[in-house]
C-alpha positions as CSV (number, residue, x, y, z in Angstrom):
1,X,32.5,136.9,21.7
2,X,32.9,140.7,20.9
3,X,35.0,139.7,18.1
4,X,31.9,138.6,16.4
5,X,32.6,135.0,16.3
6,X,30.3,132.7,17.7
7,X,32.4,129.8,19.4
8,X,30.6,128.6,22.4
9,X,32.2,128.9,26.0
10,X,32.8,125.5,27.3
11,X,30.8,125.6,30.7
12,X,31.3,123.3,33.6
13,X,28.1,122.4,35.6
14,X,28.3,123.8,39.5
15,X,28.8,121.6,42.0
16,X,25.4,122.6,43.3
17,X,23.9,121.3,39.8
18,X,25.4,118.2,40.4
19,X,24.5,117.4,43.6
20,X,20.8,117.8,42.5
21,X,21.3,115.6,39.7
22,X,22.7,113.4,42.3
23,X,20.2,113.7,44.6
24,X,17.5,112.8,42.1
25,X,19.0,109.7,40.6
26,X,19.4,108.8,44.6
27,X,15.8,109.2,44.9
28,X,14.6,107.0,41.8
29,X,17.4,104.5,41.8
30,X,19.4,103.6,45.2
31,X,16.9,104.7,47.3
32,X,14.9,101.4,47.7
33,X,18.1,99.7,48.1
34,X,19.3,101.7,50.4
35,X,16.5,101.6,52.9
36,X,15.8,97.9,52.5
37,X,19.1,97.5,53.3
38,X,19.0,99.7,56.4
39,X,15.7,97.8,57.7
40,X,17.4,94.5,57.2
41,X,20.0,95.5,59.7
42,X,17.6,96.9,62.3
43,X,16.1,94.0,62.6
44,X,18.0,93.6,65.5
45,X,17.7,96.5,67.2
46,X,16.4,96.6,71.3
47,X,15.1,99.5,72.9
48,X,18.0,101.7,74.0
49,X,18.2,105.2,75.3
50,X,19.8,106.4,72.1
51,X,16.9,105.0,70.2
52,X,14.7,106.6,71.9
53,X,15.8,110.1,72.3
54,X,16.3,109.8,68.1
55,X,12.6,108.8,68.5
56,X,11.5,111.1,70.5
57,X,13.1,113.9,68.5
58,X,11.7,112.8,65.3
59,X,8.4,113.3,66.4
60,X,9.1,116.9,67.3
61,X,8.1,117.6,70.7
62,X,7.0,120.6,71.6
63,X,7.7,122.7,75.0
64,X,4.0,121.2,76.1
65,X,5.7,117.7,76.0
66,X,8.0,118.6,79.8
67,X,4.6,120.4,81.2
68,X,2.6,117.0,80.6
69,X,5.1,114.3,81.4
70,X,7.6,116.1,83.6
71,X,11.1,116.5,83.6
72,X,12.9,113.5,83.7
73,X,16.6,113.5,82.5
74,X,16.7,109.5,82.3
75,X,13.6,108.0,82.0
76,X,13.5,104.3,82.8
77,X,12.3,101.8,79.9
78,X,9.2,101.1,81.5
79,X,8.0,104.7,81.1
80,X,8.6,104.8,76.7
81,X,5.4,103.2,76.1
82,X,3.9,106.6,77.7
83,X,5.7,108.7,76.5
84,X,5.5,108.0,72.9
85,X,2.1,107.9,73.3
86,X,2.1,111.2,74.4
87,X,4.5,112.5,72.2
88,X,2.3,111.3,69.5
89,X,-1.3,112.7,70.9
90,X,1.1,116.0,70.8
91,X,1.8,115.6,67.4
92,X,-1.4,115.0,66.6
93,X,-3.0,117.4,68.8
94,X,-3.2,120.1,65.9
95,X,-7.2,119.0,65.1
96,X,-9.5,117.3,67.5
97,X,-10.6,114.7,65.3
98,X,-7.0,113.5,64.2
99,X,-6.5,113.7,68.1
100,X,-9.2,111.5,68.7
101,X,-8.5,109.3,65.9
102,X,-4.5,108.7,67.5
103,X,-5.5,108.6,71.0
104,X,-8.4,105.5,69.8
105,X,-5.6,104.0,67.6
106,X,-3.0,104.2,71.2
107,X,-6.1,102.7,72.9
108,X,-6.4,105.6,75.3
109,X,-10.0,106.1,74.2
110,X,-12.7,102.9,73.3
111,X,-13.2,102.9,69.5
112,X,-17.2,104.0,70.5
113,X,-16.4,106.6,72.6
114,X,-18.0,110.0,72.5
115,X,-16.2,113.4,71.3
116,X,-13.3,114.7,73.5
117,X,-15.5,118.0,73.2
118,X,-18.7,119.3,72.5
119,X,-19.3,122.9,71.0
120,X,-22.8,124.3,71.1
121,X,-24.1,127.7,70.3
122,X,-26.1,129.1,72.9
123,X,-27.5,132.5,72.6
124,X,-27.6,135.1,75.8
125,X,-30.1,137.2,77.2
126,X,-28.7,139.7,76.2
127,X,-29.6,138.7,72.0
128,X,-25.6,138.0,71.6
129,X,-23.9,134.5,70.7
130,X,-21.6,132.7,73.0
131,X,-19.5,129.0,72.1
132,X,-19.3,127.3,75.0
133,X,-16.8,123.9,74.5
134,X,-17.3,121.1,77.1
135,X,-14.6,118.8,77.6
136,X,-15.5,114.9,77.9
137,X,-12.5,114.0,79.4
């Protein structure tokens, strides 16, 4: 105080503060509940189109997703087994090997298969470098 004193301002914590405080005994404490409870109850969920499109937006598809698979406002059931899979080789499709991995996991490639590319140096006439990539698909 300017008065000299010293009697401490009684502070109340901001309701940002507390949800944090929240939010972290959430995370330690109810959270294991709370999602056991949650995956008790799905046990009797069916493929639906709701389920899907939350699926298919979880795994973040990209504009490349409509290119490979066309446009198709209502897909029937029989076509979600592809296009999962192809939403996951998207989101997978950042480094070749994880790509290869996913797509042998799907069983879209035999487990013994060879690379989906090859890279070899090969050096011109000329004396300069070039990469050339070969695709094995």
């Amino acid at each position: 105080m300017r008065d000299g004193s010293t009697r401490r301002r009684r502070s109340t914590p901001s309701p940002a503060n507390e949800r944090l405080v929240h939010l972290a005994r959430w995370r330690d404490d109810d959270r294991v509940e709370d999602l056991r409870a949650l995956a008790l109850s799905a046990r009797g969920l069916t493929w639906s189109r709701a389920l899907f499109e939350a699926l298919l937006e979880e795994l973040h598809i990209s504009d490349d997703f409509d290119a490979l698979v066309g446009r198709a406002p209502h897909p029937s059931s029989s076509q979600y087994p592809r296009l999962i899979a192809v939403a996951l080789l998207l989101r997978h499709s950042w480094c070749p090997e994880d790509l290869e991995r996913t797509a042998t996991r799907l069983g879209l490639l035999p487990a013994t298969s060879t690379p989906l590319h090859t890279t070899k140096r090969v050096r011109r006439p000329q004396g300069r470098v070039r990469t050339e990539r070969r695709s094995t698909c």
